[in-house]
mmCIF file of the N, C-alpha and C atoms, coordinates in Angstrom:
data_MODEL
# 
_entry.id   MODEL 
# 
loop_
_atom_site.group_PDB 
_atom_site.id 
_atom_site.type_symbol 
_atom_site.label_atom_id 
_atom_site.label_alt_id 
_atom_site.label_comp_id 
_atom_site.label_asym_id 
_atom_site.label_entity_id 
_atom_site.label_seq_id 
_atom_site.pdbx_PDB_ins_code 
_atom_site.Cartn_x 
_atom_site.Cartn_y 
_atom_site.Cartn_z 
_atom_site.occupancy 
_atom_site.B_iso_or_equiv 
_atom_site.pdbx_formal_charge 
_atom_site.auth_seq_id 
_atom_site.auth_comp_id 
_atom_site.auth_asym_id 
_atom_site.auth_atom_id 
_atom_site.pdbx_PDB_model_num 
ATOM 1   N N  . UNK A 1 1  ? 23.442  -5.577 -11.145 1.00 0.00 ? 1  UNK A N  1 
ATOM 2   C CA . UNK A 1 1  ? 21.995  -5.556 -11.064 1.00 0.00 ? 1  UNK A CA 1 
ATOM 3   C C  . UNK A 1 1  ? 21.458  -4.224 -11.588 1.00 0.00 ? 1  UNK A C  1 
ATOM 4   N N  . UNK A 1 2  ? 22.050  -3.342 -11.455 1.00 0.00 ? 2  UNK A N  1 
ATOM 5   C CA . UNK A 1 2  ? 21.636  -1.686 -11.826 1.00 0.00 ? 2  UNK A CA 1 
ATOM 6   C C  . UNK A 1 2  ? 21.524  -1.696 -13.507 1.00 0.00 ? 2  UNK A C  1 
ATOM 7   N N  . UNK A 1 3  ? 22.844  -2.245 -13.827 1.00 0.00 ? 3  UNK A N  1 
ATOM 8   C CA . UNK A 1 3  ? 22.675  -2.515 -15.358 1.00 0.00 ? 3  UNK A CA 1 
ATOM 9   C C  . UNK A 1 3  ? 21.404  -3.104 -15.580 1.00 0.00 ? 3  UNK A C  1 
ATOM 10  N N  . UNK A 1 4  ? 21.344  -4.320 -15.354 1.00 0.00 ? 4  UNK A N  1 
ATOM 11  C CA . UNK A 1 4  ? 19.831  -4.919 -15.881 1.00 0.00 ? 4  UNK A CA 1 
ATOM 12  C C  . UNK A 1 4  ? 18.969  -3.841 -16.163 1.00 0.00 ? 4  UNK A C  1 
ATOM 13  N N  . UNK A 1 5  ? 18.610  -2.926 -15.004 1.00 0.00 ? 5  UNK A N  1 
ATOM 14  C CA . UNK A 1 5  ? 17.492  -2.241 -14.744 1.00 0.00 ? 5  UNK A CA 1 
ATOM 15  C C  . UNK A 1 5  ? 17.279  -0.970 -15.837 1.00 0.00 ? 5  UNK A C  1 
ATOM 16  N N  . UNK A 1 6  ? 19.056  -0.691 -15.849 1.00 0.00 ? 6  UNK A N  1 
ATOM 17  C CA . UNK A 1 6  ? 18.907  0.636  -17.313 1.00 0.00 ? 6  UNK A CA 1 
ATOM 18  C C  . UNK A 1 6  ? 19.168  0.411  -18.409 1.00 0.00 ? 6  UNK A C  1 
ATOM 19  N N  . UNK A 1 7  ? 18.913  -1.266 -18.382 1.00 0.00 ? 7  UNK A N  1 
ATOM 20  C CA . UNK A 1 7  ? 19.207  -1.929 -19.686 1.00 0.00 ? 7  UNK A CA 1 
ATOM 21  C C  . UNK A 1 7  ? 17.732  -1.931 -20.494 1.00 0.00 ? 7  UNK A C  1 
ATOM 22  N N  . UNK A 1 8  ? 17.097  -2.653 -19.148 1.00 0.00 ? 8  UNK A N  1 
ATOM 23  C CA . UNK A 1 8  ? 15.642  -3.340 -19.531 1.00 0.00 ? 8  UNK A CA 1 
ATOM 24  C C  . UNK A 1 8  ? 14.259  -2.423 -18.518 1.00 0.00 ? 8  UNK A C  1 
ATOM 25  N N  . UNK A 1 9  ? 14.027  -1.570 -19.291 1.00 0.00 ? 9  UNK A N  1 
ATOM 26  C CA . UNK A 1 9  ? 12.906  -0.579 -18.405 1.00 0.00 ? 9  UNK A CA 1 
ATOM 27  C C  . UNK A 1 9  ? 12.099  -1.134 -18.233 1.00 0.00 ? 9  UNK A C  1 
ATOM 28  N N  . UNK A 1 10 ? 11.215  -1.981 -18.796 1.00 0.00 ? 10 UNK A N  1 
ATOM 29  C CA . UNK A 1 10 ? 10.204  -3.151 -18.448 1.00 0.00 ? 10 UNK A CA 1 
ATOM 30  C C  . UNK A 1 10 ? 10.686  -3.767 -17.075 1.00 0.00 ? 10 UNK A C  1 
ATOM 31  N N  . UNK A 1 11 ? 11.869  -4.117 -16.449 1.00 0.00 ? 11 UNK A N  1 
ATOM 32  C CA . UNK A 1 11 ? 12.299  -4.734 -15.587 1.00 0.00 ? 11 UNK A CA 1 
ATOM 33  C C  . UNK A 1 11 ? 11.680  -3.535 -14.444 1.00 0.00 ? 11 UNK A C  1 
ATOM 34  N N  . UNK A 1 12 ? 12.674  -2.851 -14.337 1.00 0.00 ? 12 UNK A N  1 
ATOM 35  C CA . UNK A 1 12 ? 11.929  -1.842 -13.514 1.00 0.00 ? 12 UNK A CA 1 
ATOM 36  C C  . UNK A 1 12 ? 10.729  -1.044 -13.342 1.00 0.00 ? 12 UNK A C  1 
ATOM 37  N N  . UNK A 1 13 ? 10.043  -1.201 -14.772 1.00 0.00 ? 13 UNK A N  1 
ATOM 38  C CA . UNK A 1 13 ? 8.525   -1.504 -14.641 1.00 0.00 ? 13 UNK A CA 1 
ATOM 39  C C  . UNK A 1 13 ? 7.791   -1.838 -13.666 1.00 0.00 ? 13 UNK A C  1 
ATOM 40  N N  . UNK A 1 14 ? 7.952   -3.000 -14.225 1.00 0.00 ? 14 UNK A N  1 
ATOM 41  C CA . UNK A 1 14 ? 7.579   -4.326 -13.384 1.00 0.00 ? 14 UNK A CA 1 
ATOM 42  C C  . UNK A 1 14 ? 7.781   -4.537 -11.669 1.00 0.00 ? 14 UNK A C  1 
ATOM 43  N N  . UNK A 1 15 ? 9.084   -3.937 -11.617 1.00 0.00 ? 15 UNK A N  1 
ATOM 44  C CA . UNK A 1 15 ? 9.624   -4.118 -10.341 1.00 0.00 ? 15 UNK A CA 1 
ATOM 45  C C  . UNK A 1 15 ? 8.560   -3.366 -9.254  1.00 0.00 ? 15 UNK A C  1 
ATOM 46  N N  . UNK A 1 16 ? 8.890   -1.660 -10.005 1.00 0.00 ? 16 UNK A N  1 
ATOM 47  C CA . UNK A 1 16 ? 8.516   -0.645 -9.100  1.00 0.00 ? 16 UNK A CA 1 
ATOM 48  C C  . UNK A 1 16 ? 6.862   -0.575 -8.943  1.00 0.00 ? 16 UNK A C  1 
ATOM 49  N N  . UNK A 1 17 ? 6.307   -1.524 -10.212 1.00 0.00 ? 17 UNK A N  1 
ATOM 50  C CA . UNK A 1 17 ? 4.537   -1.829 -9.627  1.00 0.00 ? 17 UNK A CA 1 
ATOM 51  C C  . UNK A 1 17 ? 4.400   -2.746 -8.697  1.00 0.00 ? 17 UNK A C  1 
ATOM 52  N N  . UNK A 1 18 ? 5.339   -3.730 -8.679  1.00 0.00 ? 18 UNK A N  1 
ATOM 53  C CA . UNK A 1 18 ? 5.087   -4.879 -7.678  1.00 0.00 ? 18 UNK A CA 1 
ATOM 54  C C  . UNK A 1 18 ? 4.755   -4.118 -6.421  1.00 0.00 ? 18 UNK A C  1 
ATOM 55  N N  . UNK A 1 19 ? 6.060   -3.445 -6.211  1.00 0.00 ? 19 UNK A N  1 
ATOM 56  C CA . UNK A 1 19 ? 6.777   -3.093 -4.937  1.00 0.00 ? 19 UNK A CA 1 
ATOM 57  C C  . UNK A 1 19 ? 5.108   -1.717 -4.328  1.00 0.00 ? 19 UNK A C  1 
ATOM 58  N N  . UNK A 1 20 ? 4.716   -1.457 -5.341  1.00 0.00 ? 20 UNK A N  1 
ATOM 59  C CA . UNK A 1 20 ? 3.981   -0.015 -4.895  1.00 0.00 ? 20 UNK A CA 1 
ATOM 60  C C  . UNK A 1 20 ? 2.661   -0.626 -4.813  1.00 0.00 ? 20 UNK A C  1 
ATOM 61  N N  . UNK A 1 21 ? 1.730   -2.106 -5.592  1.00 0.00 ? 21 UNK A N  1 
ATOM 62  C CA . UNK A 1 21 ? 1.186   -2.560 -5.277  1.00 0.00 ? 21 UNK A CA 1 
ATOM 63  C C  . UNK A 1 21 ? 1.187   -3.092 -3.834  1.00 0.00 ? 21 UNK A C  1 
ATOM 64  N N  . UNK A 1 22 ? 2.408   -4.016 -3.303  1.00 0.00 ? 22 UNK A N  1 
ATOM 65  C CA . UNK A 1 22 ? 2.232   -4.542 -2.264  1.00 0.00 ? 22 UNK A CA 1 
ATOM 66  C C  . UNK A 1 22 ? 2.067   -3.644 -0.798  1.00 0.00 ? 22 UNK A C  1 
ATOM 67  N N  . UNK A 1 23 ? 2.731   -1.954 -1.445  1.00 0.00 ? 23 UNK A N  1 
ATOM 68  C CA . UNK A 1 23 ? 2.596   -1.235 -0.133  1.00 0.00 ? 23 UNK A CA 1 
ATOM 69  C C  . UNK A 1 23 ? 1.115   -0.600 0.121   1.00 0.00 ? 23 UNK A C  1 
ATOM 70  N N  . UNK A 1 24 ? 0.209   -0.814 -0.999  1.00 0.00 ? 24 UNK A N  1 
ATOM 71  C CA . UNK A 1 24 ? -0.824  -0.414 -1.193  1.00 0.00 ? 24 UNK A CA 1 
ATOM 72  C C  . UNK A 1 24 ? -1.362  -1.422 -0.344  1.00 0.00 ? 24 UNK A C  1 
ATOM 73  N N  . UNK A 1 25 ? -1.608  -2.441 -0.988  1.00 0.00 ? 25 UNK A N  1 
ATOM 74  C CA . UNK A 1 25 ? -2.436  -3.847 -0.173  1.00 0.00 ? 25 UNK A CA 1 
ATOM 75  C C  . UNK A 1 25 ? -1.666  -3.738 1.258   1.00 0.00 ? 25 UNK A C  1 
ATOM 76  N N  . UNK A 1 26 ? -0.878  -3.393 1.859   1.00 0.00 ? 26 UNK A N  1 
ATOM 77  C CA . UNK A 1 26 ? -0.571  -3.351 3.348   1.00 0.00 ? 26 UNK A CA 1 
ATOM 78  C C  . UNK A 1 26 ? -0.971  -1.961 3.815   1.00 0.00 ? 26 UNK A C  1 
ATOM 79  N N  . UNK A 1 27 ? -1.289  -1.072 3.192   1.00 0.00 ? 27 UNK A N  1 
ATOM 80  C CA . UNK A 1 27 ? -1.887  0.038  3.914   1.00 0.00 ? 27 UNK A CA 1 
ATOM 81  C C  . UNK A 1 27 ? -3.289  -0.142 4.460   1.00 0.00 ? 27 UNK A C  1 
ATOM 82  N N  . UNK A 1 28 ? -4.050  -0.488 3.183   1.00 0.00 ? 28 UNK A N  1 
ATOM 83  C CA . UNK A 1 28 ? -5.158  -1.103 2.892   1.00 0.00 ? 28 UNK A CA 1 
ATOM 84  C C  . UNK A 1 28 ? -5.946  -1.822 4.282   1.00 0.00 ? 28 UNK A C  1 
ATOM 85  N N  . UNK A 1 29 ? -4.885  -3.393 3.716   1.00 0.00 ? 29 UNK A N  1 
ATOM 86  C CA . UNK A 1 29 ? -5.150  -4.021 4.802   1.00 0.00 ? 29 UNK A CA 1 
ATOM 87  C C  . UNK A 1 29 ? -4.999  -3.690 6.609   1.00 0.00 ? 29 UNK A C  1 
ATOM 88  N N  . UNK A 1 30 ? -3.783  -2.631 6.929   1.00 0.00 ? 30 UNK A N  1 
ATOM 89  C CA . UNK A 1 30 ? -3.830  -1.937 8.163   1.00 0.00 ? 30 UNK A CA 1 
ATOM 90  C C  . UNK A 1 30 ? -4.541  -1.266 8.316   1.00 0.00 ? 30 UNK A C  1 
ATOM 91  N N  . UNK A 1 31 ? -5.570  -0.692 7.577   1.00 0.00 ? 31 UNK A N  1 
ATOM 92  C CA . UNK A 1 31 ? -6.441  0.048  7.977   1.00 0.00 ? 31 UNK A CA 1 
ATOM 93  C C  . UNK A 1 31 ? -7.515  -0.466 8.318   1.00 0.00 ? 31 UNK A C  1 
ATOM 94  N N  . UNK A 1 32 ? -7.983  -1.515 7.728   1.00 0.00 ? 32 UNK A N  1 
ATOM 95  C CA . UNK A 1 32 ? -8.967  -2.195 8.258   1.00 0.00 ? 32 UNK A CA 1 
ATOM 96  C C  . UNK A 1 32 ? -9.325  -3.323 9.412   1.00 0.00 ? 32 UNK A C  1 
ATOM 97  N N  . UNK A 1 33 ? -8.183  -3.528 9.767   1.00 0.00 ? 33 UNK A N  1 
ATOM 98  C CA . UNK A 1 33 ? -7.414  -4.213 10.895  1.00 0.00 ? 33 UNK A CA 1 
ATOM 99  C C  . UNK A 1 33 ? -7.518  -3.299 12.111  1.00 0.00 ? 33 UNK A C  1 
ATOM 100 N N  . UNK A 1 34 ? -7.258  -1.861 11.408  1.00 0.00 ? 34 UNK A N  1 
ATOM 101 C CA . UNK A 1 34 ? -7.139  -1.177 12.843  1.00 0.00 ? 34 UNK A CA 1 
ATOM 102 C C  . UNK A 1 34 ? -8.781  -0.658 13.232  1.00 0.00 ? 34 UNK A C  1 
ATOM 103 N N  . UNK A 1 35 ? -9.407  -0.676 13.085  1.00 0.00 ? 35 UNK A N  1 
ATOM 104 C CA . UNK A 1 35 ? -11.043 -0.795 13.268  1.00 0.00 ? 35 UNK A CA 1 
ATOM 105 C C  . UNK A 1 35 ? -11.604 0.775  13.203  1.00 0.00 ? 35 UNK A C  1 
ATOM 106 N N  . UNK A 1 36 ? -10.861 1.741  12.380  1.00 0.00 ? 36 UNK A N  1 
ATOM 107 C CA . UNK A 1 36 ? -10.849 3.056  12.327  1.00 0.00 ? 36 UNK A CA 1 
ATOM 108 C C  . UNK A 1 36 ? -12.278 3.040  11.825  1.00 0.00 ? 36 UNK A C  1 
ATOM 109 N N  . UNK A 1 37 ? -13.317 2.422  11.043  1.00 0.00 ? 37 UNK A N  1 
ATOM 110 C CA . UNK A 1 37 ? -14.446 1.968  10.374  1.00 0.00 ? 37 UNK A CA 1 
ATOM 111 C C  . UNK A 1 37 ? -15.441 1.623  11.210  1.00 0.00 ? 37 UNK A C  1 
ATOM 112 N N  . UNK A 1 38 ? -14.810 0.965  12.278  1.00 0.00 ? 38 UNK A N  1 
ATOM 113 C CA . UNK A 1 38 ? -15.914 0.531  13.218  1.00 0.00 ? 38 UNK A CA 1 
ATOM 114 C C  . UNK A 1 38 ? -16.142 1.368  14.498  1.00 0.00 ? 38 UNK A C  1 
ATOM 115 N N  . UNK A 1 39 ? -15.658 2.326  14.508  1.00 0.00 ? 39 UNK A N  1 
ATOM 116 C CA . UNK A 1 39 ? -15.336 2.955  15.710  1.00 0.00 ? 39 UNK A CA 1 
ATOM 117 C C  . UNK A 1 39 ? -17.316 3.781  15.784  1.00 0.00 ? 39 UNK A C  1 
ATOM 118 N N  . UNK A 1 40 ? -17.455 4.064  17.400  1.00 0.00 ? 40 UNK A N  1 
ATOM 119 C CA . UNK A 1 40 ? -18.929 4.840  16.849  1.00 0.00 ? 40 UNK A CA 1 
ATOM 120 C C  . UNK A 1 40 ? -18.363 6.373  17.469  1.00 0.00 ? 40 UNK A C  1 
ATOM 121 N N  . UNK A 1 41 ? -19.669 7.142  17.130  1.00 0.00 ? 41 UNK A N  1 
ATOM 122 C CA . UNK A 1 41 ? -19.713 8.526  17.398  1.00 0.00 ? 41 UNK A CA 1 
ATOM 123 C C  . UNK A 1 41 ? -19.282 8.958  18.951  1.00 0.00 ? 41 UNK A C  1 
ATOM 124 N N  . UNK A 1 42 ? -18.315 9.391  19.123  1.00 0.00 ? 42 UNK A N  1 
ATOM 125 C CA . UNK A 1 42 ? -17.822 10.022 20.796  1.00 0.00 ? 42 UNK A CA 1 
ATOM 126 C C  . UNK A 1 42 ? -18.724 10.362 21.404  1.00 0.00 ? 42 UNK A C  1 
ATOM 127 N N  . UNK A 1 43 ? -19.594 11.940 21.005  1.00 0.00 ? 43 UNK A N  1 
ATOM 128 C CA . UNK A 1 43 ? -20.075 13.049 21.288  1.00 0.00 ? 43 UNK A CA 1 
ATOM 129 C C  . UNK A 1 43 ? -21.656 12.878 21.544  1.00 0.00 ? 43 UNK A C  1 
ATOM 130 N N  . UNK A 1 44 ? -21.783 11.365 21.159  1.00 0.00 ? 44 UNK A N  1 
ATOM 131 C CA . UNK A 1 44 ? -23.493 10.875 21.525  1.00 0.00 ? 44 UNK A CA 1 
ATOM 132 C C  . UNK A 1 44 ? -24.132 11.623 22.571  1.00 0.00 ? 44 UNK A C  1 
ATOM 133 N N  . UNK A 1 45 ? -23.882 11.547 23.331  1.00 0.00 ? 45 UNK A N  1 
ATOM 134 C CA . UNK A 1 45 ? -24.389 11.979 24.744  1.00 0.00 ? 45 UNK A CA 1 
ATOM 135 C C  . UNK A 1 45 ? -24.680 13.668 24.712  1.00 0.00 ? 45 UNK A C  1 
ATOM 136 N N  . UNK A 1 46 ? -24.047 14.378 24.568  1.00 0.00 ? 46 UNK A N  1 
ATOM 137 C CA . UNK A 1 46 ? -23.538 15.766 24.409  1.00 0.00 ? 46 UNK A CA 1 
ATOM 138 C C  . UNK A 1 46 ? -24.769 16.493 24.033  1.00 0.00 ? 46 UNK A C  1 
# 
């Protein structure tokens, strides 16, 4: 399999955008899941 990869750089191209796209779209998406956006101001009162 390693061969392929230092055979065909397009392969690993390809590969290593998939792979860095999908960790993107799961950061992404955990962040907005975790309601860090919706949260309000603590210190209102103060």
């Amino acid at each position: 399999m390693r061969q392929f990869f230092t055979t065909h750089p397009w392969a690993s191209f390809t590969l290593r955008t998939a792979v860095y796209v999908v960790i993107i779209l799961a950061l992404v998406y955990l962040y907005g899941y975790s309601g860090v956006s919706n949260s309000k101001f603590i210190y209102n009162e103060f």
